[in-house]
Structure formats: C-alpha cells, structure tokens
VEXDREN-2710 file (C-alpha; in Angstrom, 1 decimal):
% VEXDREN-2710
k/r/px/py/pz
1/UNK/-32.2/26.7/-6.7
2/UNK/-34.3/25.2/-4.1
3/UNK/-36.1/22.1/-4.7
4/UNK/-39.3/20.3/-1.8
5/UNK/-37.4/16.7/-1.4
6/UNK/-40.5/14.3/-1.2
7/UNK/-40.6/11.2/0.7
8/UNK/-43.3/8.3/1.1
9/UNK/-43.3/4.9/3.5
10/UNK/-45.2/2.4/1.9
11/UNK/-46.4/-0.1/4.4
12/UNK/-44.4/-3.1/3.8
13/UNK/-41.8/-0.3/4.5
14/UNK/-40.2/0.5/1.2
15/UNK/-39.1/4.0/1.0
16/UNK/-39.7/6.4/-1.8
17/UNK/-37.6/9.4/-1.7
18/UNK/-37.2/11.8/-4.7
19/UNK/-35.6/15.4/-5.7
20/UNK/-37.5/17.1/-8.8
21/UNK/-34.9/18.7/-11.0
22/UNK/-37.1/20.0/-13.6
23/UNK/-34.9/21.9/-15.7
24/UNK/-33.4/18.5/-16.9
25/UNK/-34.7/16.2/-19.5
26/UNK/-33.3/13.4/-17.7
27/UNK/-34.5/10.6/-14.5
28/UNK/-32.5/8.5/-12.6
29/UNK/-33.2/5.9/-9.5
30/UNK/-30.9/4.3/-7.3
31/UNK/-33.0/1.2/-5.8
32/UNK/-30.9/0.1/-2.6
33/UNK/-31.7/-3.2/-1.2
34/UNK/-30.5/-4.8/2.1
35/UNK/-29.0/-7.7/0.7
36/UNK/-25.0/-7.0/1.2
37/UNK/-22.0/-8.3/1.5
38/UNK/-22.8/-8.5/5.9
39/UNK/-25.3/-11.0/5.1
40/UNK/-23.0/-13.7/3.3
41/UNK/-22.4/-17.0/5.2
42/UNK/-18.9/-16.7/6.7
43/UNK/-18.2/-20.3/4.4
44/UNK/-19.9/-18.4/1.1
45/UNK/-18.4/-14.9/0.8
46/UNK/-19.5/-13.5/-2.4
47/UNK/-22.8/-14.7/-2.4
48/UNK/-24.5/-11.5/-2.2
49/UNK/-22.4/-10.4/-5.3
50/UNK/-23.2/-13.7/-6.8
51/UNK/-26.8/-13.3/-6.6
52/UNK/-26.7/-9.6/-8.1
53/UNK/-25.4/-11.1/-11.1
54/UNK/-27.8/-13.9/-11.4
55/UNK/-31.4/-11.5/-10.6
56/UNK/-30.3/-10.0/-13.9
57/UNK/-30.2/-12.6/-16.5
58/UNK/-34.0/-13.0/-16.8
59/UNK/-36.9/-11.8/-14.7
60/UNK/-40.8/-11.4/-15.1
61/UNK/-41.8/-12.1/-18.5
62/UNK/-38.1/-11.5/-19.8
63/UNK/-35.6/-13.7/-20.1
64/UNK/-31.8/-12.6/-20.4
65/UNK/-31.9/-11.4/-23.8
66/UNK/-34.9/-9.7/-23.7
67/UNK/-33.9/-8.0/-20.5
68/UNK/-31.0/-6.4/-22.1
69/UNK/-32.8/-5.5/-25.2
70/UNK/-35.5/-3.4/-23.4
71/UNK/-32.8/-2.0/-21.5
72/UNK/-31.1/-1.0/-24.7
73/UNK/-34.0/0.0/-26.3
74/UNK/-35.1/2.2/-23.3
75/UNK/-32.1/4.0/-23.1
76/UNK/-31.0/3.3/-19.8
77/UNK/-27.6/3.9/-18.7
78/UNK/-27.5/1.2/-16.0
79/UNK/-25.1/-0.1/-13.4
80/UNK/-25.1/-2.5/-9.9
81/UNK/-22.5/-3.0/-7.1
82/UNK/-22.8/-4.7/-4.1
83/UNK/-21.5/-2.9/-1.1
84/UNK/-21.2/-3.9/2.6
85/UNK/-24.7/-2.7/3.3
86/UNK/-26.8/-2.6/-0.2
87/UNK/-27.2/-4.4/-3.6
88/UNK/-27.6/-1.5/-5.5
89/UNK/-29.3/-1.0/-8.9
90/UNK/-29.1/2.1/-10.7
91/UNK/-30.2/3.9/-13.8
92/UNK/-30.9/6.9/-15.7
93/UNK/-33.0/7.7/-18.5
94/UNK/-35.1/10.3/-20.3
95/UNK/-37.6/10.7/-18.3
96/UNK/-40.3/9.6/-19.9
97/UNK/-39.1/6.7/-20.2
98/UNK/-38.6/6.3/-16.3
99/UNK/-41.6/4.3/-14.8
100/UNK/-40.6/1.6/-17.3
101/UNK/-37.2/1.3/-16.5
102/UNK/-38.1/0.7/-12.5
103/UNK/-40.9/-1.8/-13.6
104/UNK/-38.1/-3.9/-15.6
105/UNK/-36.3/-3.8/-12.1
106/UNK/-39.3/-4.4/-9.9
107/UNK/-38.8/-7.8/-12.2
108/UNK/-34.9/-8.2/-11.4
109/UNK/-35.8/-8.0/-7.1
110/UNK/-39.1/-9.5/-6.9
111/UNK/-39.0/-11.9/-9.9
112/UNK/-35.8/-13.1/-11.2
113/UNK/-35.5/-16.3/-13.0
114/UNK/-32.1/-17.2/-11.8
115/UNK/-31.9/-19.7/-14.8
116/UNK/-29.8/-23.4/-13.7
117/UNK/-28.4/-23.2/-17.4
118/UNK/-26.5/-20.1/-16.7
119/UNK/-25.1/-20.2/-13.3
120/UNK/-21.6/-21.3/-14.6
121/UNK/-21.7/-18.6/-17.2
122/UNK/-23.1/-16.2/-13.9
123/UNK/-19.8/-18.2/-11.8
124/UNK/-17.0/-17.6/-14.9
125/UNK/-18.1/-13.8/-14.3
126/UNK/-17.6/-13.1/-10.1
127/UNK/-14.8/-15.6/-10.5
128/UNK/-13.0/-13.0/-13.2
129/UNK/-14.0/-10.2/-11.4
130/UNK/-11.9/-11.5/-7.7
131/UNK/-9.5/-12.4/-10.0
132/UNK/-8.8/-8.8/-11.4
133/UNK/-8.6/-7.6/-8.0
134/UNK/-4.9/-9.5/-8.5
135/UNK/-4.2/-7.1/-11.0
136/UNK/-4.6/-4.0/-9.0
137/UNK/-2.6/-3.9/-6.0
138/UNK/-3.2/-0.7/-5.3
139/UNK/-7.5/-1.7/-4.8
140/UNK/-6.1/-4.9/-2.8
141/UNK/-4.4/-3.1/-0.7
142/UNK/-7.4/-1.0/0.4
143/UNK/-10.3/-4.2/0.4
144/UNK/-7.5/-5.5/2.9
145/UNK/-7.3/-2.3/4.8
146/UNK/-11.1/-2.2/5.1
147/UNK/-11.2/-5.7/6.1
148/UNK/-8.7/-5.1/8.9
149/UNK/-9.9/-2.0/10.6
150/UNK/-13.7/-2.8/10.5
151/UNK/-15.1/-5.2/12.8
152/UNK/-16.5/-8.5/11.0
153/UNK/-18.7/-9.0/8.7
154/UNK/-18.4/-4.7/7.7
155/UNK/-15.4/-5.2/6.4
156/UNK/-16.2/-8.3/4.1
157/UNK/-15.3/-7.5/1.1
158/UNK/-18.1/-8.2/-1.5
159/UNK/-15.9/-9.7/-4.5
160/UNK/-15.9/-13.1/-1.7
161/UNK/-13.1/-15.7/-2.2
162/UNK/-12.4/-18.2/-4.8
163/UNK/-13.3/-21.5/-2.9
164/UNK/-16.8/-20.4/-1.6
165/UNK/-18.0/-18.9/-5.2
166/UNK/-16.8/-22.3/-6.8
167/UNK/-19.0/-23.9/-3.9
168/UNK/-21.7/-21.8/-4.5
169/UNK/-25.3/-23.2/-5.8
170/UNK/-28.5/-21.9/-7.6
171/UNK/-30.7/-23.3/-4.6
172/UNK/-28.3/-21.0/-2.0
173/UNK/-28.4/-18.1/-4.0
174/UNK/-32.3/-18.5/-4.5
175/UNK/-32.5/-19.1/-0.5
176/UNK/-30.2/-15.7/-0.2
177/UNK/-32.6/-13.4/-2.5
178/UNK/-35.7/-14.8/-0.4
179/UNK/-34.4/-13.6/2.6
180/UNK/-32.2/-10.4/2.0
181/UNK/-34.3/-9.2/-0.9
182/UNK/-37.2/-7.3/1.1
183/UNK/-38.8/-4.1/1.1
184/UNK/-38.1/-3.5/4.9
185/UNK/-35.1/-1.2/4.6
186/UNK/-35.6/-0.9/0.7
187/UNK/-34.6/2.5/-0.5
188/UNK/-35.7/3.7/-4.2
189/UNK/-34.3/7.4/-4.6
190/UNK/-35.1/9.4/-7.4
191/UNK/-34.2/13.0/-9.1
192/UNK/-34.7/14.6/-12.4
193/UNK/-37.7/15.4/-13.9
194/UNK/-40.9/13.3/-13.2
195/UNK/-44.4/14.0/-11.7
196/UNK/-44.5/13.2/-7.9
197/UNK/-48.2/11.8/-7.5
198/UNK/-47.7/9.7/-10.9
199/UNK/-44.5/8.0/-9.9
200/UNK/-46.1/7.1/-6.3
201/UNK/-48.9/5.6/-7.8
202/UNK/-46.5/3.3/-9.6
203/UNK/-44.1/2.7/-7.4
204/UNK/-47.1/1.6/-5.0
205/UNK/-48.2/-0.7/-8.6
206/UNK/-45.0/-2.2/-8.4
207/UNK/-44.1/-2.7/-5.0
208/UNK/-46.9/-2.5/-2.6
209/UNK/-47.9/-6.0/-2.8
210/UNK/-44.0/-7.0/-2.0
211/UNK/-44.3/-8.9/1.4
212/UNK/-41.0/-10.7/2.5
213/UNK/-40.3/-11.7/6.1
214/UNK/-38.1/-9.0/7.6
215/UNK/-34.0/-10.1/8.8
216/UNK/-32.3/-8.6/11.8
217/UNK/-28.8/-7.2/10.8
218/UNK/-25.8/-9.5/11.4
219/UNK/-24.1/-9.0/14.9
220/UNK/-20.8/-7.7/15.0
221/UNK/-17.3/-9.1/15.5
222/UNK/-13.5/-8.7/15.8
223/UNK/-11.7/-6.6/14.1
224/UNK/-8.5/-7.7/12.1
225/UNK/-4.4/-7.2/13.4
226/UNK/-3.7/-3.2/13.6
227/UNK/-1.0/-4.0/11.0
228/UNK/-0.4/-6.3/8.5
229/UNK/1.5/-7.4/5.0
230/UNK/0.7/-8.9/2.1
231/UNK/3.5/-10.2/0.4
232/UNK/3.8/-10.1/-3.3
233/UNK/6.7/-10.7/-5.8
234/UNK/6.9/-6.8/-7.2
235/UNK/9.3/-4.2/-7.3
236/UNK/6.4/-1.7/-6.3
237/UNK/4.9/-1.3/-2.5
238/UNK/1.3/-0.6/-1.8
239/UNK/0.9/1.1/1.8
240/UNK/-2.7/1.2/3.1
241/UNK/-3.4/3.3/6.4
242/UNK/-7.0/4.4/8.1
243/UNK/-8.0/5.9/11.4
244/UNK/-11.6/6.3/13.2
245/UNK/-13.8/9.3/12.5
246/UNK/-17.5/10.1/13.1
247/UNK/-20.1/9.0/11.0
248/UNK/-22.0/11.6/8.6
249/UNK/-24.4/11.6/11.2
250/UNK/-22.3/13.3/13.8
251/UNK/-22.8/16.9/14.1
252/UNK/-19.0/17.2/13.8
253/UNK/-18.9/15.2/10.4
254/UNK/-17.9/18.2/8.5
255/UNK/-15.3/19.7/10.2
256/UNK/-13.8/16.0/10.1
257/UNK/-14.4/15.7/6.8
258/UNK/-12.9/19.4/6.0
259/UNK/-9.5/18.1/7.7
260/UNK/-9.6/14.9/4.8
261/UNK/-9.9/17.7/2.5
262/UNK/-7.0/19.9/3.9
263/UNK/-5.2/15.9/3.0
264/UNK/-5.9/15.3/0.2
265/UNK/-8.0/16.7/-3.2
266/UNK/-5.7/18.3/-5.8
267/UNK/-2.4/18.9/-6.7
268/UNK/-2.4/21.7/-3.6
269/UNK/-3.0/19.2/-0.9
270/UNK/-1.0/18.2/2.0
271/UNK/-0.1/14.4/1.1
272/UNK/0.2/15.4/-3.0
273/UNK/2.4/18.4/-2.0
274/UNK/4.5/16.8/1.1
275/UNK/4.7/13.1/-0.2
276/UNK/4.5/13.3/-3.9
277/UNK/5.6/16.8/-5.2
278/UNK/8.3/18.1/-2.3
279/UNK/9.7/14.5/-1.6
280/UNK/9.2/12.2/-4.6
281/UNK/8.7/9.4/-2.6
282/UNK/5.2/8.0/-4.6
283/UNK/3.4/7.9/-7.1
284/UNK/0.2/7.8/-5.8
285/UNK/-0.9/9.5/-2.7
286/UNK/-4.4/10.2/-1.5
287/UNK/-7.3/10.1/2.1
288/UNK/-11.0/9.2/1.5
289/UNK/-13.5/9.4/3.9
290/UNK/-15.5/6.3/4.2
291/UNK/-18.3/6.1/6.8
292/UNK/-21.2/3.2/8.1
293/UNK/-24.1/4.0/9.5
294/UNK/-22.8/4.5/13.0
295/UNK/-18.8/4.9/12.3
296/UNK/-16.7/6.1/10.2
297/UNK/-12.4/6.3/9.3
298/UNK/-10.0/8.2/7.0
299/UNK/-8.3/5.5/4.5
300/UNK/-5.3/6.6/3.0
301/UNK/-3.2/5.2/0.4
302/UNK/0.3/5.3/-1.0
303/UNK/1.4/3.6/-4.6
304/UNK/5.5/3.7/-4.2
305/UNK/8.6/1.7/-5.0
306/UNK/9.9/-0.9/-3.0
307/UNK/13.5/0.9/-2.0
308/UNK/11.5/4.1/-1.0
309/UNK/8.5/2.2/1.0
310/UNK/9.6/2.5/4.5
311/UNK/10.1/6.5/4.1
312/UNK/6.9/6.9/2.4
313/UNK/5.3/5.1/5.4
314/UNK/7.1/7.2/7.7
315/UNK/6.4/10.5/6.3
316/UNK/2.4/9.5/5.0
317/UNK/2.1/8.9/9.2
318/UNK/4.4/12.0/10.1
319/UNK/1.1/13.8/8.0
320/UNK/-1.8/12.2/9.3
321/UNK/-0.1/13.0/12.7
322/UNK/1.1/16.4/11.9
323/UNK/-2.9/17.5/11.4
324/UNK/-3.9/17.7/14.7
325/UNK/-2.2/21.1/14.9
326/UNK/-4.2/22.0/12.4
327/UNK/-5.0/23.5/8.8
328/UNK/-4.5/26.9/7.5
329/UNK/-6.9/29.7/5.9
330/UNK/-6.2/29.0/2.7
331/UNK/-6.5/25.1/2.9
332/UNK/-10.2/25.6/3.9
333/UNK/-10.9/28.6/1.3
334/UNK/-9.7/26.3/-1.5
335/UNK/-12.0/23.4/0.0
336/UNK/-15.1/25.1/0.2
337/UNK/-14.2/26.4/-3.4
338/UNK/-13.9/22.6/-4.7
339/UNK/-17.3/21.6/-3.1
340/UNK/-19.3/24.0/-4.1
341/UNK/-18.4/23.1/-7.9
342/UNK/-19.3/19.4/-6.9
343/UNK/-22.9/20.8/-5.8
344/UNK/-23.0/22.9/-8.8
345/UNK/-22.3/19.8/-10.9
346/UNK/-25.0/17.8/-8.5
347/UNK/-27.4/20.0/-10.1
348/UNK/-26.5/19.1/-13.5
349/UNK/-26.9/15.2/-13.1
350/UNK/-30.0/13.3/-12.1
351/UNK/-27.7/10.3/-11.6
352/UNK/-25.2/12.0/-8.9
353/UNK/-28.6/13.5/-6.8
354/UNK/-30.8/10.1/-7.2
355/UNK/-27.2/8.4/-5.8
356/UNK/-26.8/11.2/-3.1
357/UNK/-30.2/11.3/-1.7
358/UNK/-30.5/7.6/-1.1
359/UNK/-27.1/7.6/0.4
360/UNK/-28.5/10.5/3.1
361/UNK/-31.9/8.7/3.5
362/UNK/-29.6/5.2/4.7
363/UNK/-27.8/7.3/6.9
364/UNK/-29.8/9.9/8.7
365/UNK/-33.4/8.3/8.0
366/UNK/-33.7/12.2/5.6
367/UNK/-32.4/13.5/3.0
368/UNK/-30.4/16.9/2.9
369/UNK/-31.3/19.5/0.3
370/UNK/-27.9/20.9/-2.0
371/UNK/-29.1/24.3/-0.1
372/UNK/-28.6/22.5/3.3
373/UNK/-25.3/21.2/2.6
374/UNK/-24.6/24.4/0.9
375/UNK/-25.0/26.2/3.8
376/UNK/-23.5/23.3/6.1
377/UNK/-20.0/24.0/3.8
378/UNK/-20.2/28.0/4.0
379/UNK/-20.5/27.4/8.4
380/UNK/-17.2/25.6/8.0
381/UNK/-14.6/27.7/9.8
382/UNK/-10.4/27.4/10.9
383/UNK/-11.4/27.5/14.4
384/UNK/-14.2/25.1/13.8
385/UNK/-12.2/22.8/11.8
386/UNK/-9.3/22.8/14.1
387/UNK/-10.7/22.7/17.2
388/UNK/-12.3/19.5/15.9
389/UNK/-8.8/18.3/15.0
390/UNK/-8.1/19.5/18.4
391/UNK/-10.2/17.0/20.2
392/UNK/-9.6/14.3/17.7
393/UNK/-6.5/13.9/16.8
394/UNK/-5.5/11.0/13.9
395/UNK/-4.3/8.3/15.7
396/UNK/-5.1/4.1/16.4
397/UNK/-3.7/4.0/12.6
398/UNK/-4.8/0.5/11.0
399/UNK/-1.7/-0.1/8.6
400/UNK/-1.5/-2.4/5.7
401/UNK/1.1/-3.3/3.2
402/UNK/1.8/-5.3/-0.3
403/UNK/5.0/-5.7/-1.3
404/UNK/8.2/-7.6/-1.5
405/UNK/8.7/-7.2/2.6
406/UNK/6.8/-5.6/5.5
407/UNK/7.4/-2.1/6.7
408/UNK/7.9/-0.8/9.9
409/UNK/5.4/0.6/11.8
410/UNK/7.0/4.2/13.1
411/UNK/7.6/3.9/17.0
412/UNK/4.4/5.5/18.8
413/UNK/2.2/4.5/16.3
414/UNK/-0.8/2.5/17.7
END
C-alpha cells in the first residue's frame, strides 16, 4: 500500500515529516532534538541524559504532576532516550488525541521548569540508571565496544559517569537546554492517521516562534585501543567485537547489511548455528548493524563462560572472517523473507513508521517509502551481496572483553 510521505521546513528550520497510515486509529511522533550525548562537556558526561530527565518534571503551565496526569489522561504511550546524536521524545496515541500530546511536549523542549527542589530526586534517577549498567555485563560490554571503535565524543556513552552526574548543577543543565535544544536540526516525524494541513498549522502554532542560536557539531577525535579488557570478578566472559561498514547512505548499505543478516537473525544464522548450536561454546551470540551519519560498523557480541572464552573469541573471529567468501542462496532467501514481515509489521504500527521515518530523514535528509525499501530488499542478489563482501571484507576488528582475564586476540587480527 502506497502512501505520499509529506515533508515541511519551517523557517527557524524545524522539520516536519509525516506518513499517513489511515487505516489505523492510532498517531505517533518521534520529536528528535540535537541535544546528545556529543555535546556533553568532556568533565560532565551525562549531562545531556541529565537534562532529558529534568525538561520532564514540569513545563508550560504544568508542573510534574500535572504533566504526568495529562499524559495519563491522554493516553499516550510515551518514552525518551538520549542517543549520541538526539534527545528523543516519543509517543503514540489515538489520534485524535495527537495535536495535544505534541503541545504538552512543545512545553517539555521550549519550556521546562527544571524545578531546583527536584534535581536530587532528577540525580537519584541517572545515578541508578549508570549503576544498572553494572548489572548487565553483557550491555557494558557493548557501551565499551562503542566507545572504543568510534572516534571521540560518538562513542560517549549517554548514561555519563558517576563523578560528573554527582557534580552536575541546575544552572549547567539549564545553560545545556539553551544551547542544544533548538529547532535547527529538529526533527518531528509523524505516521498514523492525522490530517496533513491541520497538523502543519499546529505544528507551525507550536513551534514557529522557537528561535534559538544555532551550535556547530562537536569536532572529532581519537579513537580508543583496538582491544581491550574489562576485568570483573565472574565466572562468565563477555566478548564484544565491531568492524567498519558504510553508512545507510552508501548505495552499498544493503548488500552490507544483507551479509549482517546472513550473521546473525534466527536460530538459522551463521554465528547461532556455528558458535552456539554446532559448538556450544555460548550462550549468547549475535551482529547488529549500527551506523552514524557518515559511518557505520558491524558490533557483535558473545555471552560465554570463562573456561570456553578464548575459543569463542577465536571461532566468533574465524566467522566474521570466513564471510568474505561469501553467503549462500538460501541465507539471502530466508533474509528477504524476515524483512518483508518486519515491513509488513511497519504497516501495522504508527510508532515503528513515526520512529523509521525520522531516523531516514537524519540520515539521508528524505525519507524512504516501505515500497522503496521494499523494492531496495527484492534487488538484493548472491552476486550483489558477495561481491560487496568481496570488496570489503570484515577486518580492523575493535575487540573488547569482561571477564576474569583478557583474551587473546587471534594472530592476524588487526
């Protein structure tokens, strides 16, 4: 089913980009705002996840309460993260219901209270949330692994570090939303069902009189070692390993990311089958693609026990390296048969297209209809794929580890 994707620039620069799916009594809108992690002072990481938390305890005529109470009363299935990029604020809604649930959140980026009384309460809560990151080794690992193979700030984690969020005030997080919250580079994305000329009028209402001095993106720096441990008293090892791709700009972004899928997806994929199923050596096994604006890697991980580490390293690399001969027929029929059930399921929720379309307006400055990418998926060949694979073979690997005691990187291994 076809659907116009319509776009609008509003002059202070805010972009307005939304898919009608009116067969759905649902909205959504993801509103992304430049204001991530990148932009934290190296001697406050965590600030941009601090602020996120404080823009939504009171904002416009609302305080905390009554902010959560409207919510609640609206119906809005709500969420926020703060990624290397973006601080992202999403929702979904019936959708009549919609214009008031992005006027609440108009409030949260252009009005927030940032009340003094609660910024320990706001502290108590980023501190808790770095601290669970203790408790899952396995999403350590991979912040690490991140950190390590893109250059500074990109990798900066957005959770920060203990000692700059206890050092953090209300005046620096106020200082932070002044300059990072803007409408230059704002994206608000929106799919389901909702009249196009109605929800541009509001949108305009709400945001067109939102002026805020632009702020050139952070320069870039080095990246972290090649490999690394993390050592930690356990009887489990967690084995993180990435390697360069092309962003989802490149015209060859596909084909790369048909070889991730040939990896890993299923209980028929290379590293489930060779590490897990044939071997035994893990219990946990899997390769994500993960792309910036103008790069991208593969991140694998591994979950596995200490005495079976080093072989689970060995044979997750022997994998990564073994795919540059290539995949098979019925690796890339059973891929194109898993994504064209995602799209299907695309079509069924406003929240998944609002999320999707915002992501593709970041990165190619459009958006891609589910037809397009339908039809980018059904040009996928073997010869395409491989000869990608080919060219680029996985290599340069970024490896990190937690556990007891470091691993050995296998000879040859960059």
């Amino acid at each position: 089913m076809s659907q116009r994707i319509h776009s609008k620039t509003l002059d202070n620069g805010l972009v307005l980009v939304a898919e009608p799916m009116p067969w759905l009594e649902s909205a959504a809108f993801s509103l992304l705002i430049p204001a991530g992690s990148v932009y934290d002072p190296d001697d406050r990481a965590g600030l941009s996840g601090f602020a996120c938390e404080m823009a939504l305890r009171g904002a416009g005529p609302r305080d905390s309460r009554q902010f959560i109470t409207d919510m609640d009363n609206l119906g809005v299935d709500r969420s926020e993260n703060v990624s290397a990029a973006f601080t992202s604020f999403s929702g979904a809604t019936l959708s009549a219901q919609l214009p008031k649930a992005i006027e609440l959140y108009a409030d949260v980026v252009r009005r927030p209270h940032l009340p003094t009384d609660q910024l320990e309460a706001g502290r108590q809560v980023v501190l808790q949330e770095l601290s669970s990151i203790e408790d899952e080794p396995s999403h350590k690992v991979m912040i690490e692994l991140r950190r390590h193979h893109y250059p500074h700030p990109w990798g900066r984690p957005p959770q920060g570090d203990q000692a700059a969020l206890q050092a953090i005030t209300i005046g620096e997080i106020g200082r932070f939303q002044q300059e990072t919250y803007r409408p230059q580079g704002t994206i608000l994305a929106i799919a389901g069902k909702f009249d196009w000329e109605a929800i541009c009028d509001e949108v305009e209402r709400l945001f067109g009189d939102w002026t805020t001095a632009d702020r050139s993106p952070p320069g870039e720096g080095a990246t972290g070692p090649k490999h690394d441990h993390l050592h930690s008293d356990t009887n489990q090892t967690q084995i993180g390993v990435s390697y360069d791709s092309v962003p989802y700009s490149h015209p060859d972004y596909f084909a790369a990311w048909g070889a991730v899928g040939a990896l890993s997806g299923g209980m028929s994929s290379r590293l489930f089958t060779e590490v897990r199923e044939k071997r035994g050596l893990c219990y946990s096994v899997s390769a994500s693609y993960n792309t910036l604006r103008d790069r991208g890697c593969v991140m694998c991980h591994a979950g596995t026990s200490s005495d079976r580490a080093q072989e689970t390293l060995d044979v997750l690399i022997g994998e990564l390296t073994r795919l540059a001969k290539g995949i098979e027929q019925h690796e890339i029929d059973r891929l194109k048969a898993r994504i064209k059930s995602a799209l299907v399921m695309q079509q069924e929720s406003s929240s998944a297209r609002s999320s999707s379309i915002a992501r593709d307006w970041y990165l190619l400055g459009r958006t891609r209809t589910l037809e397009e990418i339908g039809q980018l998926i059904d040009a996928l060949s073997l010869e395409s794929i491989n000869a990608y694979l080919a060219a680029n073979p996985p290599g340069n690997f970024t490896v990190v580890t937690l556990g007891p005691q470091p691993l050995e990187v296998p000879v040859g291994v960059s």
